[in-house]
TORKE-607270 format. One record per atom (N, C-alpha, C): x, y, z. Coordinates in steps of 0.001 Angstrom, whole numbers, padded with zeros to 6 digits, always signed. Atoms other than C-alpha are relative to their C-alpha. Example, Ala and Ser with C-alpha at 12.3 -4.5 7.8 and 13.67 -1.06 7.14 Angstrom:
2
+000890-001190+000000
+012300-004500+007800
+000900+001200+000000
-000820-001190-000060
+013670-001060+007140
-000770+001090+000730
REM end
This chain:
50
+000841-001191-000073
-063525+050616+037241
-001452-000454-000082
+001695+000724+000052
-067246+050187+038234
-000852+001291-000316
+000912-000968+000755
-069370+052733+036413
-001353-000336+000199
+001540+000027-000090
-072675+053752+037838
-000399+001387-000096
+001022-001673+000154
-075546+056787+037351
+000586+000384+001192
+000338-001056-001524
-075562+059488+040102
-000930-000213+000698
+001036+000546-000655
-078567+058605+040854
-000305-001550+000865
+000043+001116-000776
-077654+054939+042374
+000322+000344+001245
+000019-000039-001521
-077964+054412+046041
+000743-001611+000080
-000691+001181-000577
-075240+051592+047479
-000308-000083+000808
+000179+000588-001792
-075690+049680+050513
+001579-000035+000309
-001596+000106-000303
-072397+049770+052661
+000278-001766-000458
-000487+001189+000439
-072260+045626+052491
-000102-000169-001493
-000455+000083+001893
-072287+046167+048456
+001571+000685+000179
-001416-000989-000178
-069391+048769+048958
+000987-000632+000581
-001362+000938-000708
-067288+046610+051444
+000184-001039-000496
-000068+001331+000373
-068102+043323+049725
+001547+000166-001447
-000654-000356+001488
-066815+045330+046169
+001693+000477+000753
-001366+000185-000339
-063476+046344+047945
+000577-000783+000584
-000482+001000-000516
-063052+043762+049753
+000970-001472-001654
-000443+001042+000852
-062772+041474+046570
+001206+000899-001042
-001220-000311+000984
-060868+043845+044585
+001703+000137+000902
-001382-000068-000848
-057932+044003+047481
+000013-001526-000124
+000024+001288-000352
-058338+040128+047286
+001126-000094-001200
-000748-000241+001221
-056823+040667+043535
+001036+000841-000600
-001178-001152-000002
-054428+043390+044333
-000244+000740-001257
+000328-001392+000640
-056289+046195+042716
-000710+000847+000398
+000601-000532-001061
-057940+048831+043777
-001579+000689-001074
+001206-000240+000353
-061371+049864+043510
-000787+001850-000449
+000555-001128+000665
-062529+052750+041153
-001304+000317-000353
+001193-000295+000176
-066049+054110+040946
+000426+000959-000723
+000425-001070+001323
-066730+055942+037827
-001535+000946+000095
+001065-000530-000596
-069920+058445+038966
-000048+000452-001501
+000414-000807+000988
-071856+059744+035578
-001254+000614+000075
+001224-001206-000241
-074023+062636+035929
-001183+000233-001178
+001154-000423+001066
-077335+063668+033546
+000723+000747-000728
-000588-000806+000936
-074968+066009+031902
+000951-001093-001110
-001341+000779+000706
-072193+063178+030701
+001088+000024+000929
-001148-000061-001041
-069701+063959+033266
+000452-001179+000869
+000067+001138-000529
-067803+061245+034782
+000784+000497+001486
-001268-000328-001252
-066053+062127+038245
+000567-001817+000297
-000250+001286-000034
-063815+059023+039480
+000571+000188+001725
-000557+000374-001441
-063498+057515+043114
+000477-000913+000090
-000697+001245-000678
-061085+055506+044714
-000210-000210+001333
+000528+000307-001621
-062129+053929+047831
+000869-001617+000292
-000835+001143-000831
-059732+051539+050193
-000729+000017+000969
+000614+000899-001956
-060171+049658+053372
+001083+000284+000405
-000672-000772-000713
-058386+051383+055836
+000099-001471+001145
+000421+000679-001323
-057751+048980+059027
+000761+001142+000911
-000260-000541-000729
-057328+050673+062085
+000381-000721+001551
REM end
C-alpha cells in the first residue's frame, strides 16, 4: 500500500514503473489517497495487456 496526500500529482512513468515492479513480486498495487479531512479512499490499479 503506497499512501499519498490528495493533493499529489503522479507522472504516468512513476505509475507504470510502481506497477510494473509490484507485478514483478506478485502483488498488487494499492494507493491509499488521504484527503484534508482524514479520509483514506483505496485504489487498486493493474496492467491490463491488450
Amino acid at each position: 500500500v503506497h499512501v499519498i496526500p490528495e493533493e499529489y500529482k503522479c507522472s504516468f512513468p512513476e505509475l507504470a514503473r510502481a506497477i510494473r515492479l509490484s507485478q514483478n513480486v506478485n502483488k498488487h498495487m494499492i494507493y491509499a489517497i488521504v484527503d484534508g479531512e482524514g479520509d483514506i479512499t483505496y485504489y487498486q490499479i493493474d496492467r491490463v495487456k491488450l
